[in-house]
C-alpha positions in Angstrom: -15.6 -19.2 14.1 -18.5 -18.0 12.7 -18.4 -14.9 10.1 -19.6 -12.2 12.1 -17.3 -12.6 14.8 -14.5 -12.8 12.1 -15.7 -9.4 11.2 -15.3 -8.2 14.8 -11.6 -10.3 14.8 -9.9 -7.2 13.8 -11.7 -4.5 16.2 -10.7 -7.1 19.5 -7.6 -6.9 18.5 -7.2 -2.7 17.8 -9.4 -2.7 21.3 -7.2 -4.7 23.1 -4.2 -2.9 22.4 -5.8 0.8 22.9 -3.5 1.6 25.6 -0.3 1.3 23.4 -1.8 2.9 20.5 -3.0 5.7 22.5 0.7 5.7 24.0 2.0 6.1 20.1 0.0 9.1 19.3 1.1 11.0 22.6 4.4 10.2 21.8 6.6 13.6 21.7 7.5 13.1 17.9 3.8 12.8 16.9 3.7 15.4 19.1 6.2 18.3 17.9 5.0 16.9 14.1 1.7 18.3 14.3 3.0 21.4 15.7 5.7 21.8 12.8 8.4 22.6 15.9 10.0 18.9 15.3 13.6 19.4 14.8 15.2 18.4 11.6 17.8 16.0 12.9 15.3 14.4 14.3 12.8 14.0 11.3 16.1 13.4 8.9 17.2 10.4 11.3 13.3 9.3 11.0 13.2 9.8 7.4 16.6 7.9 7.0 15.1 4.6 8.8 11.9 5.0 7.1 13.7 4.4 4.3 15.7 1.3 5.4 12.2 0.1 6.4 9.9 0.8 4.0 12.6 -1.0 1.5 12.2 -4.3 4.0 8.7 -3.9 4.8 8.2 -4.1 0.9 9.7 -7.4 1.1 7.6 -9.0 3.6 4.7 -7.9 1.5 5.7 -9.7 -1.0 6.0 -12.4 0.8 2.3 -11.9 2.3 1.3 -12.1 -1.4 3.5 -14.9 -2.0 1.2 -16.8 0.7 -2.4 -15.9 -0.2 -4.6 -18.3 -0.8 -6.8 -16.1 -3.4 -6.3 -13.6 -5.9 -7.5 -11.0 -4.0 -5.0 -11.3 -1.2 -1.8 -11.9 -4.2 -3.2 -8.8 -5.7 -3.5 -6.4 -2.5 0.0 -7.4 -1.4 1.8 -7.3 -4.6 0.3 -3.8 -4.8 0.7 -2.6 -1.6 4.6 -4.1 -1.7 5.0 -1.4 -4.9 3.4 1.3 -2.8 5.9 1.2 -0.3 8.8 1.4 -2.6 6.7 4.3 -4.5 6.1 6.5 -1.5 10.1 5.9 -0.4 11.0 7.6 -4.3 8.0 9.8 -4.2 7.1 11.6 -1.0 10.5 11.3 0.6 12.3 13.2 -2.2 9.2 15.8 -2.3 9.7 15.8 1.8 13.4 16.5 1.1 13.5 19.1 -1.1 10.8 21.5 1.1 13.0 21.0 4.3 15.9 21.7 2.3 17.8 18.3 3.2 20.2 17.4 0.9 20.1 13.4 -0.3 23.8 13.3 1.0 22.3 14.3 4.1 20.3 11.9 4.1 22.9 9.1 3.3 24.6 10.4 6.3 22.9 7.1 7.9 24.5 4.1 6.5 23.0 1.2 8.6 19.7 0.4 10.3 19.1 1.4 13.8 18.6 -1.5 16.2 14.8 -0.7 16.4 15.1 -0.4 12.8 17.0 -3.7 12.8 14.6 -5.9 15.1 11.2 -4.5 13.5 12.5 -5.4 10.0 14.3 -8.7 10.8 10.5 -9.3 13.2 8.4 -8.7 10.1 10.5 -11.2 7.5 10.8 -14.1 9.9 7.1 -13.9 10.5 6.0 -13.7 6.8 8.5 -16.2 5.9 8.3 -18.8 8.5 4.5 -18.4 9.9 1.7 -19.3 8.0 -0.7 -16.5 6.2 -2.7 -15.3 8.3 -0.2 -14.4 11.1 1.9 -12.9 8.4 -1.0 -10.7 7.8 -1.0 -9.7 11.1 2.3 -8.7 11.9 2.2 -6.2 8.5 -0.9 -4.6 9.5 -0.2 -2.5 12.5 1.9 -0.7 10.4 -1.1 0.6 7.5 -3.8 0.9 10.7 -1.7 2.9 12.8 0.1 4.9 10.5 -3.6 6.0 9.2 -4.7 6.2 12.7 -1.5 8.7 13.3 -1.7 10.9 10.4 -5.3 11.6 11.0 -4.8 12.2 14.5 -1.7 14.7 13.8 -3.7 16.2 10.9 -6.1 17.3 12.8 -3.7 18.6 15.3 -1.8 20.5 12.6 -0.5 23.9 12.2 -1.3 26.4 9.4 2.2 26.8 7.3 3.5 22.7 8.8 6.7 21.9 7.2 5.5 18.5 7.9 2.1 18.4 6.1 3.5 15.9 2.7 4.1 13.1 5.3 0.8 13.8 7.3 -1.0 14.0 4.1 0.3 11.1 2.8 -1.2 9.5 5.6 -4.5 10.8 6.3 -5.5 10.3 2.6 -8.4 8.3 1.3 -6.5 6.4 -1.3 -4.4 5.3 1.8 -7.7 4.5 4.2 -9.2 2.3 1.5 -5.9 0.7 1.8 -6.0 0.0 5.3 -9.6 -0.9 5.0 -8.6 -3.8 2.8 -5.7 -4.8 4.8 -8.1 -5.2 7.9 -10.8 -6.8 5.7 -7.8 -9.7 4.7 -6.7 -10.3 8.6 -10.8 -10.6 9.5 -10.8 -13.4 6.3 -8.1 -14.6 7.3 -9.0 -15.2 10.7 -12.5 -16.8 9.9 -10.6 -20.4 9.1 -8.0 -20.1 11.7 -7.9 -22.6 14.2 -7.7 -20.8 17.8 -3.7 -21.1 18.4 -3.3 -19.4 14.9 -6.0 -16.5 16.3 -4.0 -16.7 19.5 -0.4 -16.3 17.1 -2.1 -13.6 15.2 -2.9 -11.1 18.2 0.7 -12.2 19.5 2.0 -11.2 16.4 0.1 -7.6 16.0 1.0 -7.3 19.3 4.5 -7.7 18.4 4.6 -5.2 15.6 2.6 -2.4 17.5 5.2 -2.7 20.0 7.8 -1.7 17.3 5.6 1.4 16.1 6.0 2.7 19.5 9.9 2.0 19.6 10.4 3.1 15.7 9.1 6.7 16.8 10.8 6.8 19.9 13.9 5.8 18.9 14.0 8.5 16.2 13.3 11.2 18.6 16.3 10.1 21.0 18.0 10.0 18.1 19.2 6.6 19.1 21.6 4.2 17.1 23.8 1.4 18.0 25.1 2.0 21.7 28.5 0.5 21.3 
């Protein structure tokens, strides 16, 4: 693989799944967000598994940086696995106290969803048993379309949003040059990758995008564990 089309790697991949990505934003969650008319149950259950996830996702992180092959990729993942704890302490408590949610509230939901459940459970195996570059893409779905979501509902947004912390935690440039280093790692990382492990990698974004879609859905149907 030569290095320019490792540098077109990543935008294959994002092209080739434009349908479902398109299909997140016009979900009805990303929808009533940017119009501020979300309801709060709703938000609080997505709040309340954002938590449980951003506490795992931190994990596999780690584990991405556990696996790089170069100081640059140990020291983005290591980072970025702080980050997600940070904005879990940080934004979530600011979130909570301008909606008036109370952190018993919040602790209201004591276990992961099943969504919650299979993402998380999804994103460890792969960083734990695949090799790097795979792990790298199943973790990056969640920075590219999270940015790709917040700048989409910010520019959707209401004067006065209840909402506008989260959205703009995500359509912030201290967060895009994130995302723009997590994509510049999966094109490295693809560049020596023999083409099964290319083939694993876009099976493995695939995988992940899939749960973005679900993760929203779920919290706007409110949905836990059936039985």
């Amino acid at each position: 693989m030569t290095a320019s089309e490792a540098r077109l790697f990543s935008q294959q991949v994002w092209s080739e799944h434009s349908v479902l990505i398109r299909a997140i934003l016009d979900l009805p969650f990303n929808h009533e967000l940017a119009q501020g008319v979300l309801s709060l149950e709703r938000f609080v259950h997505y709040l309340a598994q954002d938590r449980f996830y951003l506490r795992r996702y931190s994990r596999a992180l780690s584990l991405c940086a556990a696996k790089s092959p170069d100081e640059a990729g140990l020291d983005f993942f290591a980072r970025s696995a702080h980050a997600a704890i940070a904005v879990e302490r940080t934004m979530h408590a600011g979130l909570l106290d301008r909606l008036g949610v109370t952190e018993r509230q919040l602790g209201d939901h004591r276990e992961l969803t099943p969504v919650c459940q299979a993402y998380t459970d999804f994103l460890l195996a792969a960083c734990f048993e695949q090799p790097y570059p795979v792990a790298i893409a199943a973790v990056l779905p969640c920075f590219w379309i999270y940015q790709e979501v917040g700048m989409t509902i910010a520019n959707r947004s209401v004067a006065g949003n209840p909402f506008q912390p989260w959205i703009d935690t995500y359509n912030d440039e201290s967060f895009a040059e994130a995302v723009r280093s997590a994509i510049h790692l999966f094109d490295e990382a693809s560049a020596s990758a023999s083409a099964s492990t290319r083939e694993s990698m876009r099976q493995a974004f695939r995988r992940s995008t899939q749960y973005e879609w679900m993760f929203w859905d779920s919290a706007y149907r409110l949905a836990g564990w059936p039985i």
